[in-house]
Structures are given as structure tokens and as C-alpha cells.
C-alpha positions in Angstrom: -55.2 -22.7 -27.4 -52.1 -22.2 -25.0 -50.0 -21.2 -28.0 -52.4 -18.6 -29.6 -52.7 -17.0 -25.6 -48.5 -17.0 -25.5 -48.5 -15.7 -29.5 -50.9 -13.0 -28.3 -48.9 -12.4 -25.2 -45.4 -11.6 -27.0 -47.6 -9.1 -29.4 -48.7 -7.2 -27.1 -45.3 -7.2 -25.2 -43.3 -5.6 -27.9 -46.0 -3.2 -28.2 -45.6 -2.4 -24.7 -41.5 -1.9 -25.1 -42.3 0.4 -28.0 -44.3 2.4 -26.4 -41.3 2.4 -23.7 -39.2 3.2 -26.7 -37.2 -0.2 -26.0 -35.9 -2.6 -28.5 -38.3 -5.4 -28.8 -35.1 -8.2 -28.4 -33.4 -6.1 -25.5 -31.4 -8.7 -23.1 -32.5 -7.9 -19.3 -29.9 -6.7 -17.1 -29.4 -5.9 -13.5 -27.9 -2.7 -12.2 -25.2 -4.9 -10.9 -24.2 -6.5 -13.7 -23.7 -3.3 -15.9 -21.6 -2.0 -13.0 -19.3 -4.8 -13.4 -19.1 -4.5 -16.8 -17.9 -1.4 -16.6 -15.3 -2.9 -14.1 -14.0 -4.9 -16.8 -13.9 -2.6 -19.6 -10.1 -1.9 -21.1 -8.7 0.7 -18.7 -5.8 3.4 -19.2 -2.7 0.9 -19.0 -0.2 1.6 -15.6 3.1 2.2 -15.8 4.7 -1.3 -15.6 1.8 -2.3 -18.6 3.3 0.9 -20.4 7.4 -0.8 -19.7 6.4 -4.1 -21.1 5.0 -2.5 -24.3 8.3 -0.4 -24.8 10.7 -3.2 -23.6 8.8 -5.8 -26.2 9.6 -3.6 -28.9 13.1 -3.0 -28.3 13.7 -6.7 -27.4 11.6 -9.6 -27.6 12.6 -12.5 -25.0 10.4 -15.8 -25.0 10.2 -17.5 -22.0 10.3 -21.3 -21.9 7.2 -22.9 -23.1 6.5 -24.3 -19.4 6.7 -20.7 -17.4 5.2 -19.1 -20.7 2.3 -21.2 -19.5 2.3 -20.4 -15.9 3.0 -16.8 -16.7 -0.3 -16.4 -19.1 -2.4 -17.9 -16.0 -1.2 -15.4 -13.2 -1.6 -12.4 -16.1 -5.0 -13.5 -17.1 -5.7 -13.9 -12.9 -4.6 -10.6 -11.8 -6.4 -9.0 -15.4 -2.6 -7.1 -16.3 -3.2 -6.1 -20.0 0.9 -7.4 -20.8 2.5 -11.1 -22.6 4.9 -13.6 -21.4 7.7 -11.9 -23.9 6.8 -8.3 -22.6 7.5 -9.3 -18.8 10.7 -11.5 -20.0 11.8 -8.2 -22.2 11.2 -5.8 -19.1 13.3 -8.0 -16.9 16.0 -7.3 -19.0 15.8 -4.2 -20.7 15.4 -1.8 -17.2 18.3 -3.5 -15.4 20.3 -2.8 -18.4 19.2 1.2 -18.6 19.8 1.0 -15.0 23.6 -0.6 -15.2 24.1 1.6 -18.2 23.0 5.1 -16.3 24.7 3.8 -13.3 28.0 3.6 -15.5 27.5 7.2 -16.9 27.1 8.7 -13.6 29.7 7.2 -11.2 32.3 6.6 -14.0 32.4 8.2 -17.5 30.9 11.6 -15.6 33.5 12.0 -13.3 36.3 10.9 -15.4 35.4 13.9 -18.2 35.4 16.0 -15.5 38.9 15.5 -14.6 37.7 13.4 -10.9 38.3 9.7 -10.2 35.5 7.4 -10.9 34.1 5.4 -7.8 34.3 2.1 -8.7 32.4 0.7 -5.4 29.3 2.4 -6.5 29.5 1.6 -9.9 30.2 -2.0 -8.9 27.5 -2.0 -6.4 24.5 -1.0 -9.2 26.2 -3.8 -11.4 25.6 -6.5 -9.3 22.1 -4.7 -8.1 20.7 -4.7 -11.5 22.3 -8.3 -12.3 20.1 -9.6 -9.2 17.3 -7.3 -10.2 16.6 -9.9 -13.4 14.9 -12.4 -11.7 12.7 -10.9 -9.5 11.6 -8.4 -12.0 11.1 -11.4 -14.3 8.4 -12.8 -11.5 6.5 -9.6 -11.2 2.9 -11.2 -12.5 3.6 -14.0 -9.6 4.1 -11.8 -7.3 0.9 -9.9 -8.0 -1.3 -12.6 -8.6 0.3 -14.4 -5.3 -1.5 -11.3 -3.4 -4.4 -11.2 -5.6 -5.1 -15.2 -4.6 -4.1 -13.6 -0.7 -6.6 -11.4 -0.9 -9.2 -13.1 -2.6 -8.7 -16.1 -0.4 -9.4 -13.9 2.5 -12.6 -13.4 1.8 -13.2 -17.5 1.3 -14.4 -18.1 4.9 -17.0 -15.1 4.8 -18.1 -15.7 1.1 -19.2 -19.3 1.6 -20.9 -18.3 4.7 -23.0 -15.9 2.1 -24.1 -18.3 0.2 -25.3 -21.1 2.6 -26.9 -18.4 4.5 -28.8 -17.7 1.3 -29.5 -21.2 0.7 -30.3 -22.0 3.8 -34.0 -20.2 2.7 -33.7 -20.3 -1.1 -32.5 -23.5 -2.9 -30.9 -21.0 -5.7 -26.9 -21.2 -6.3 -27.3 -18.5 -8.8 -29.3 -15.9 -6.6 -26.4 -17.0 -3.7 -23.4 -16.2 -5.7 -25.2 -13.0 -6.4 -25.5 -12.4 -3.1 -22.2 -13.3 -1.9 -21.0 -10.8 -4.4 -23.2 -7.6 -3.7 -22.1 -8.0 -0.1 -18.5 -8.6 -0.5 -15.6 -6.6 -1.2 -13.0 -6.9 -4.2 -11.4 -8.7 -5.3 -13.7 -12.0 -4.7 -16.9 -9.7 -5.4 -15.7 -9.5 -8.6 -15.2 -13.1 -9.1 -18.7 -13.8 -8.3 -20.0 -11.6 -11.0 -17.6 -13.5 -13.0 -19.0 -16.4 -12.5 -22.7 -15.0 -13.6 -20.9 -12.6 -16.3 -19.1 -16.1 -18.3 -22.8 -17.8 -18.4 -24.5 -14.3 -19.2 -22.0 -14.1 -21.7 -22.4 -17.9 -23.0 -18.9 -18.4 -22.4 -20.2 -21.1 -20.4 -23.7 -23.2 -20.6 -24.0 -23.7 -17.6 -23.4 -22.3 -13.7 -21.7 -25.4 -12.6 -19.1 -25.2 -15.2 -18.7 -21.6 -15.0 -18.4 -22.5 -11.7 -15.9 -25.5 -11.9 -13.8 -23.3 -14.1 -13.7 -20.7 -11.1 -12.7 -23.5 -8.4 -10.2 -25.1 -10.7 -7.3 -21.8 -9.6 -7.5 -23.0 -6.3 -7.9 -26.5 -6.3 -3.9 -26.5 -5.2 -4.0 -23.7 -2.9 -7.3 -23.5 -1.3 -8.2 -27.2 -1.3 -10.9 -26.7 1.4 -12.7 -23.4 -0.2 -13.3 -26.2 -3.3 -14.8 -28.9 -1.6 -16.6 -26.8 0.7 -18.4 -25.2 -2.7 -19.1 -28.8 -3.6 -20.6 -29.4 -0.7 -22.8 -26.5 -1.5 -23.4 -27.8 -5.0 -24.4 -31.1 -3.5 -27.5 -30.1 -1.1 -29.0 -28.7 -4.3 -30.1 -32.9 -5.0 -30.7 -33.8 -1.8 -34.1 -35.3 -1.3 -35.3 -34.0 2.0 -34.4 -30.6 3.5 -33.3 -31.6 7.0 -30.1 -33.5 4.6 -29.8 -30.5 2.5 -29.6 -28.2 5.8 -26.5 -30.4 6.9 -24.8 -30.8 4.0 -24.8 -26.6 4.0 -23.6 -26.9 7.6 -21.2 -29.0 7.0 -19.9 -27.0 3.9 -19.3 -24.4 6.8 -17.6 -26.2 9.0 -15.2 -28.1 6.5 -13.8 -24.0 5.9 -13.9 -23.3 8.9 -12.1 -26.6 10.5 -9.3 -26.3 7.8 -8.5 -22.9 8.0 -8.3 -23.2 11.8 -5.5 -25.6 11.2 -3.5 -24.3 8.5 -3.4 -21.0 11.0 -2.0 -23.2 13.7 0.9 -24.4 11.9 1.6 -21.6 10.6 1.9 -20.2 13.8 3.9 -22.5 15.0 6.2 -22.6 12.6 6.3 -18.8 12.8 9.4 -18.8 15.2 12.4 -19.4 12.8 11.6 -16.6 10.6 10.9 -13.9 13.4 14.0 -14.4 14.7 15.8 -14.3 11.7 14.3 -11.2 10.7 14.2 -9.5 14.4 18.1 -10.5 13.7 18.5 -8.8 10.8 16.0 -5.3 11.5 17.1 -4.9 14.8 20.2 -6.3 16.5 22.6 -6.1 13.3 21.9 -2.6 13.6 22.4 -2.1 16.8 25.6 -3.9 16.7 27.1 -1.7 13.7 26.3 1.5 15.7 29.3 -0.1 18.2 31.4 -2.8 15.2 31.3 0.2 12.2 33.6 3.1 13.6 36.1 0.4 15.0 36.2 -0.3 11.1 36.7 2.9 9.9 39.4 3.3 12.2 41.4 0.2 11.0 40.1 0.6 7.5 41.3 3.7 5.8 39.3 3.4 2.9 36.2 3.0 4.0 33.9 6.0 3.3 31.0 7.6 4.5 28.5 6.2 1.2 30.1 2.8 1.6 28.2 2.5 5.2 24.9 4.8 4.1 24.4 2.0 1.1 24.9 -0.8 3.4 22.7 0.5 5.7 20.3 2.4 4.2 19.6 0.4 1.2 21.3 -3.3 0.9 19.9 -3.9 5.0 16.3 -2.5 4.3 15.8 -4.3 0.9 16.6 -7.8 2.5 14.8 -7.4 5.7 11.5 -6.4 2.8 12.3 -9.7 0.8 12.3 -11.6 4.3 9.3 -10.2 5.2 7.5 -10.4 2.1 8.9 -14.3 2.2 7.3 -14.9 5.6 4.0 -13.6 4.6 3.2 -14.9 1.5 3.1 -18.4 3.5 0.2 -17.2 5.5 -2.8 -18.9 5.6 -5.9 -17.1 4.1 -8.9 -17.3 5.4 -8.6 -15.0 8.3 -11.1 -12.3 7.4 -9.3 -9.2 7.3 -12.0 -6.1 8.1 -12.6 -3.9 5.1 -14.0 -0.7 4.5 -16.7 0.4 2.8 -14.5 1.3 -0.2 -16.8 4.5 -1.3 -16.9 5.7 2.1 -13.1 5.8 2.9 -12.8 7.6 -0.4 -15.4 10.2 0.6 -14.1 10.3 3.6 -10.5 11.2 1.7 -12.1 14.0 -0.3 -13.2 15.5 3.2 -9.8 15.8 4.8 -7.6 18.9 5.2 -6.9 21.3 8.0 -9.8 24.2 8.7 -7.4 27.8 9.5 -9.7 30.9 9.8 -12.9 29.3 7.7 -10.6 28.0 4.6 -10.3 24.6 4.5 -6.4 24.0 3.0 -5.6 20.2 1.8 -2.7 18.3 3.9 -0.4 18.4 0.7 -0.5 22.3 0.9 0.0 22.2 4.2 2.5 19.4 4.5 4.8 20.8 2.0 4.3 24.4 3.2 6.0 23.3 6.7 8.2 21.1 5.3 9.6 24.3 3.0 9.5 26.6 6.1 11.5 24.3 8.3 14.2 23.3 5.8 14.7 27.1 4.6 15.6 27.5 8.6 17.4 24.7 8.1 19.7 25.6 5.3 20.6 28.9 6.8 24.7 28.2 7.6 24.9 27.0 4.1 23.0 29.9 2.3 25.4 32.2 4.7 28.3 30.5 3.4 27.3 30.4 -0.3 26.5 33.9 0.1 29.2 35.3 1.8 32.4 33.0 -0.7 34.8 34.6 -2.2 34.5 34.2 -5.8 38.0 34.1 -6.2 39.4 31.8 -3.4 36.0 30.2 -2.7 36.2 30.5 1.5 34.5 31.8 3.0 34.7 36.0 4.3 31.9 36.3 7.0 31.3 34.7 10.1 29.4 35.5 13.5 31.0 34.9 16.6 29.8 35.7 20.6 32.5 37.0 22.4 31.4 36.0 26.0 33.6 37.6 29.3 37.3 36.6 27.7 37.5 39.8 25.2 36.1 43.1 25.0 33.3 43.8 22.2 34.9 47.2 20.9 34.8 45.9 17.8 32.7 48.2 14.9 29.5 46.5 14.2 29.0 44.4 18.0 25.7 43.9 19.2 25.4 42.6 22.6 28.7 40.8 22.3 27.4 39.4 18.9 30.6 40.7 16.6 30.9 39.9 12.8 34.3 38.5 11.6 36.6 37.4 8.9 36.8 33.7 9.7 40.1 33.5 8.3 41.6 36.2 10.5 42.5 34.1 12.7 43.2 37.0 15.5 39.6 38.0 15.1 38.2 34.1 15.9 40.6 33.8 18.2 39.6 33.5 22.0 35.5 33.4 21.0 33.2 32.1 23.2 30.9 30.7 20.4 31.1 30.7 16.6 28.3 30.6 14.6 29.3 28.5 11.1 33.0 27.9 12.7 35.3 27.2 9.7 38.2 25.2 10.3 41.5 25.3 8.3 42.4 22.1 6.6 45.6 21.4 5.2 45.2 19.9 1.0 49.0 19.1 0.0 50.9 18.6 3.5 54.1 19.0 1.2 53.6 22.1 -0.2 51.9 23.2 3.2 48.5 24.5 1.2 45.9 25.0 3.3 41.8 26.4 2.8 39.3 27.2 4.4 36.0 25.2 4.7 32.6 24.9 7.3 30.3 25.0 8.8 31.3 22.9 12.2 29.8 25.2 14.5 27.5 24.0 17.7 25.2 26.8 16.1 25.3 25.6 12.8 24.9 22.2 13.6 21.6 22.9 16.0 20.1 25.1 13.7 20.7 22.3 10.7 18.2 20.3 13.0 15.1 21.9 11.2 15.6 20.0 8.0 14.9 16.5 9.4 12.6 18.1 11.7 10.7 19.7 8.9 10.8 16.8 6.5 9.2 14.9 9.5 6.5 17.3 10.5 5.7 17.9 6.7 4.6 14.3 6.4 3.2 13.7 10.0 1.2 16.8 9.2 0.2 15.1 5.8 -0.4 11.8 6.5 -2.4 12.7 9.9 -4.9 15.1 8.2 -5.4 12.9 4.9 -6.3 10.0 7.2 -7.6 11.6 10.4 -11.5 11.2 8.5 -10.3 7.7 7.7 -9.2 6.8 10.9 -13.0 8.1 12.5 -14.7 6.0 10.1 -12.6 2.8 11.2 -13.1 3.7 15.0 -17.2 4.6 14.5 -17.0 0.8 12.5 -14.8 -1.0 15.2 -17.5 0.6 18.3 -20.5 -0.4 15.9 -19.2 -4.1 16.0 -18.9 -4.0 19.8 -22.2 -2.6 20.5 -24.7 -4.4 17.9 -24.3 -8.1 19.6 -25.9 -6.4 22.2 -28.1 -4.4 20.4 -29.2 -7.3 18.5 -29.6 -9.2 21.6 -31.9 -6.8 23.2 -34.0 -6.7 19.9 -34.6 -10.4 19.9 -36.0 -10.4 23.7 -38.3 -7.5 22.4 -39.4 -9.9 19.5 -39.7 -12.9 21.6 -41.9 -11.1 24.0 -44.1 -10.4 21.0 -44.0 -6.8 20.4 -44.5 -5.5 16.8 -41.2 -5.0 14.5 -41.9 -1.1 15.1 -42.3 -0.9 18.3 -39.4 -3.4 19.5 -37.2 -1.2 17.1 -38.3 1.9 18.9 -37.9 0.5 22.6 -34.0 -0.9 21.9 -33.3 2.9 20.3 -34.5 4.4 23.7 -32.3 1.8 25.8 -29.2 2.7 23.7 -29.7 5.9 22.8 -26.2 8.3 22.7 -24.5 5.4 21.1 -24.1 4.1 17.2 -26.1 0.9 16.9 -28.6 3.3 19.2 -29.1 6.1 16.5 -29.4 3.0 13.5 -32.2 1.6 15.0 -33.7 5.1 15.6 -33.1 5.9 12.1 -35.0 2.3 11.1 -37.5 3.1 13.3 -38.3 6.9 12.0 -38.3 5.3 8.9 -41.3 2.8 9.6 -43.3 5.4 10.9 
């Protein structure tokens, strides 16, 4: 009898769905779910995907069969669409273009244009772009080292998701769903992995989907894997007041073991700091003072031989130090994230408001960034305008003539009087020069001499504007693309402060047994003017 009711049942079910104009064997699927497969659909391939492809084809380099293997499971972690050989090929292949341009630049170029070749530069990108080989060669570590970081920061909030969830409903599979609607990426979209592999039937079961999860941190994360047992394990216990402590204790084995992996870590903290306070702030400090005694005993030191120690080879290594000091943090400190949709949104909303037009801070950034260094470059376009084409110096100067000579001169305004700068009976005896070009001798034997600038005080002030405007371009940029952002973080950080309180005040209103409404509508009058305030006026409007 059961069988004809459940025969008739289907028949009448796939009417139903036809009707609906649905296929009769369609697979049900949550909102959720086709949103994450979307996630995971091939995407458009990023520039270091793109390098692999083309260095693989011009060179294929095999790694060793035992980083081969350690190499597939940080690509398939961090989801980079590249091979093994493709990373090994790019680790070679780009240093190579790089030594090889390098080498066109500082040596064949000049030496076809009749100059001398400058060897330190040239030797400097060798070595560079020998060094360069292993790192590059690491690049899917590296990201899936900060993929785990980032994941694993999430570890302490995401099993505090699920035993809340099963705290009330004995379901693993409808807590993993909600750890992962209510987290962030990446370790969101590790949960829906998790339910995508059994969906899928890549797995038959949740526990082995799940085991297969747990198994990438089992060296790592130690604690996040036994406190997910732990979880498992209250789903056959017998009596509910032993299945509510095996979930507590789940919680606190995360909890206790990330509290002491942050402890050493802290102290252990002291080494590095120094090395790299060291390195960022006093060896700088002391080259402003050691470096021009250098230059004076060294005669062939140049200018770019100090700019590429110090603007390049120093920064670089303090980076690596840095990056070397933090990628032995432990995780499990709960970082704050955004709302990821509402930082874009707020994004698309930035830009600076001038007379009712809205104008978007990379308009406006480069507009004062071109304004300031056109002021900037005014001594040089003067002297490339005014050269002679013939001799190449300069013909045209400005100079104020102050009390020590008489402006009688054609052409003086206000004892501003235009000169040949290399007269020098019209410089001479001037108060102030405007580009004030100096005579330097080329060939002391032959006693040649020419004519270059600008050195002037003028000059020199007025040269101030490019720095100043490369500055203010990006301050101007980088304050009005964020400025929404930086609103949304503050109303986020004051909501945090207030709804303890406010959650406080709506459990006395409870306890004192006044309906949900009502107790909503009382705490929104007490706080009223602030955030947690206008949400619970909002909830409340919304019951009525």
C-alpha cells in the first residue's frame, strides 16, 4: 500500500515540475551553492598565469620529482591555473630577458653611441637577476603560504560557527554551511568546498570530504584539526550534557593553543625587530653622515652607485626581512574584515564634489600632480628653450639687480633685467640669478670651457613643486578613493563599541518580560542618535 501512495506521489510531482516547466530529474540547489560555483568557474588567466604559459613554451624545466610534488599541492591550494615546469621555466626565462635587456641598455647602447659602458650597473642587474631565480622559482609557496595565513585567520572564528550551530542542531553539514555564509574568503570558500566535493560525488561522504580538508593543515594548524574532531565526535555521544562539552571543549582546545603559539611568538619577536629597526632606520641614518666622507676619499664613486644602494638594494632587503618575520606569525588572531561588497560600493562612491560634478580622484590626482610638475620644470623648459642650437648654452637668463648696480639696462622691470648668461659683465655683481649657469672647464689642457645650469637659489626653490606635486597627486588620490572606505571602517569599529551595551540593555528588557517588539522599541529610545540605536529602530519599524 505504502509503495502504490509513494508511486502515486512521484506522478503527480513531475506533473507538478511540468507545469513549472522544470525538468522532472532536476538536482536541487541553493542560492549559495550556484554562487560558488560561479566562484570556481575558469577565470581570465593573470599576468604571472600568462608568463608561465609563454616561458613553458620557450623552455621547459622539470623540477625534481620531490618539489614537483610540493609544488602541485600549493598550486592546486591557492587555485593558480599554471604546472610545476611552467613556474621552473618562468624562474629562468624572465631573469634571463631581464640580464639580457640590462646588457643592451647599460653596455651595447652606449658603446654604439660612441659613450663608455657602465659596468657597475650592468654588473649590478647580473647578479640581481642571478638571485632573482630562486625566489621567483618559490612564487606558488609564497602565495599559498599567505593563502594558509589568511585562511588560518579565520580558524578561531569559523569553529566558533559551527559549535554555536551545533550547540542547537546536531547537523555538521547545516554548520559548515553556516560557518561559510557568515565568513569571509578565503575559508568561506573552503566550506562550500567541503559541501561542493560531496555535492559533486567526489566524496561519499562529509567526513571524508571533510578529512581531506583537515589533512593541509594537519602540520601547520595542528589544533584547528583536532578541535574539528572534537566537533566530529559530539555527533555520537549518548547524552547531550557530554555532547555540549565535547563542543566546549573543541572551543577551548583553539582557543588555548592559539593563545600560546602567540606568546612565543611574541617573545621571540625581539631578535628580528632589532635587526630590521637596524637595517630601516639607523643604517640610514648613519650613511646620511659615513657616505659623503666616502665620496670624498673615493673618487669614483658616483651619484647612481649611492641611489641603487639606497633606494633599491636597502629597501628590497628590509621587504625580505619583513616578509621573513611575518610569515612566522601565528594565525588565529582574527583579523577584522569588511563586508567585501560594501567597501567596493563604497569605492564606486568616492571622488571629490567641485561645483555639483562629482570628478574621480585619478582625474583629480593626476590633474595636480601635472599642474605642480609643469611649475616644477620651468628652469629647464627656459633653458631648453632659450639653447643655442649651435653651441648648446644657454643665451637667456634673469637676474635681480638689488642696490649694487643701476637697472638702466633695456628691458628692466623693477630691477628684474634679462641677460646673456655668458656675458659675464652683465651677471656680474647680481643680487640674485634666476637659473645661474656656471662655467665649467671640459679639457683643463686645452683650457675649453661651456656653459651649463641651472644652480640658481630660484631655480632650485621653484624645482620644489615636482616632489611636491607627485606628493599631493597621490595624497589627493589615495585620500578621496578611500575617504568612503575609511567611514565605513570607523561607523563598523563604533558599532562594535556600542552593541555590548546595546545588547546588554536588550537582555534586561527581555528578562523583565516585555514582548520582543516592545523591548526592541524601548533600547532604540535609550540609544537613539547612535548606530546600534538606529539598527534596533530599524528592527523594530520593521515588526510593526
Amino acid at each position: 500500500m505504502a509503495d502504490i501512495y509513494e508511486q502515486l506521489r512521484r506522478k503527480y510531482m513531475e506533473k507538478l515540475r511540468e507545469s513549472l516547466d522544470e525538468p522532472a530529474n532536476a538536482v536541487p540547489r541553493t542560492a549559495a551553492y550556484d554562487k560558488f560555483r560561479e566562484q570556481y568557474l575558469p577565470r581570465p588567466l593573470s599576468w604571472y598565469e600568462k608568463l608561465c604559459r609563454f616561458s613553458s613554451s620557450l623552455i621547459p624545466i622539470a623540477p625534481d620529482k620531490k618539489k614537483a610534488e610540493r609544488m602541485r599541492e600549493a598550486i592546486e591550494s591557492t587555485h593558480l591555473q599554471v604546472t610545476p615546469e611552467g613556474v621552473m621555466a618562468f624562474s629562468f626565462v624572465i631573469p634571463i630577458l631581464f640580464i639580457i635587456a640590462s646588457a643592451l641598455v647599460f653596455f651595447v647602447l652606449p658603446i654604439m653611441l660612441g659613450g663608455t659602458p657602465n659596468t657597475f650597473v650592468m654588473a649590478y642587474c647580473f647578479i640581481g637577476g642571478a638571485l632573482a631565480i630562486l625566489p621567483l622559482g618559490n612564487i606558488p609557496f609564497y602565495v599559498a603560504q599567505n593563502w594558509r595565513m589568511y585562511a588560518s585567520n579565520q580558524m578561531v572564528l569559523c569553529t566558533f560557527y559551527i559549535v554555536t550551530y551545533m550547540r542547537h542542531t546536531s547537523n555538521l553539514e547545516l554548520a559548515i554551511d553556516f560557518a561559510a555564509e557568515h565568513l569571509s574568503r578565503p575559508m568561506n570558500l573552503d566550506m562550500k568546498k567541503i559541501l561542493w566535493n560531496v555535492e559533486t560525488e567526489k566524496f561519499d561522504s562529509l567526513k571524508e570530504s571533510l578529512e581531506d580538508y583537515l589533512e593541509r593543515w594537519r602540520e601547520t594548524n595542528g589544533e584547528f584539526v583536532e578541535a574539528m574532531h572534537l566537533i566530529e565526535g559530539s555527533l555520537v555521544e549518548t547524552t547531550e550534557d557530554r555532547r555540549l562539552q565535547t563542543l566546549e571543549k573543541a572551543l577551548t582546545v583553539i582557543l588555548d593553543e592559539t593563545y600560546e603559539k602567540m606568546l612565543h611568538y611574541a617573545h621571540d619577536l625581539k631578535g628580528p625587530l632589532t635587526t630590521l629597526h637596524m637595517l630601516g632606520i639607523i643604517l640610514p641614518i648613519l650613511g646620511l653622515v659615513i657616505l659623503p666622507l666616502m665620496v670624498s676619499f673615493m673618487k669614483s664613486v658616483r651619484w647612481y652607485h649611492i641611489a641603487i644602494m639606497y633606494n633599491v638594494t636597502l629597501p628590497i632587503l628590509v621587504y625580505l626581512i619583513g616578509q621573513g618575520v611575518l610569515s612566522k606569525r601565528p594565525t588565529g588572531y582574527g583579523a577584522v574584515n569588511q563586508d567585501e561588497e560594501a567597501i567596493a560600493a563604497a569605492a564606486r562612491r568616492a571622488g571629490i564634489k567641485l561645483k555639483k560634478r562629482i570628478f574621480s580622484p585619478l582625474f583629480i590626482g593626476v590633474s595636480v600632480a601635472l599642474i605642480f610638475l609643469l611649475l616644477g620644470s620651468v628652469p629647464l623648459l627656459i633653458n631648453a628653450a632659450t639653447k643655442d642650437p649651435l653651441t648648446g648654452e644657454p643665451t637667456w637668463d634673469l637676474i635681480h639687480t638689488g642696490n649694487r648696480r643701476r637697472d638702466t639696462a633695456p628691458g628692466c622691470i623693477l630691477k628684474f633685467c634679462p641677460v646673456d648668461p655668458t656675458d659675464k659683465k652683465q651677471v656680474q655683481g647680481a643680487l640674485y640669478r634666476f637659473n645661474e649657469y656656471r662655467e665649467i672647464t671640459i679639457n683643463e689642457d686645452t683650457g675649453e670651457t661651456i656653459v651649463v645650469g641651472p644652480f640658481g637659489l630660484i631655480a632650485t626653490l621653484i624645482s620644489l613643486f615636482i616632489p611636491l606635486g607627485i606628493g599631493l597627486g597621490l595624497g589627493l588620490y589615495f585620500r578621496a578613493r578611500s575617504g568612503q572606505v575609511v567611514k565605513l571602517r570607523k561607523k563598523a569599529a563604533a558599532l562594535e563599541t556600542e552593541f555590548a551595551s546595546a545588547l546588554f540593555q536588550l537582555g534586561n528588557r527581555l528578562a523583565d518580560g516585555l514582548p520582543l517588539e516592545i523591548a526592541f522599541s524601548r533600547v532604540a529610545n535609550v540609544m537613539r542618535g547612535t548606530l546600534s540605536g538606529d539598527f534596533f529602530a530599524m528592527v523594530s519599524t520593521n515588526i510593526s
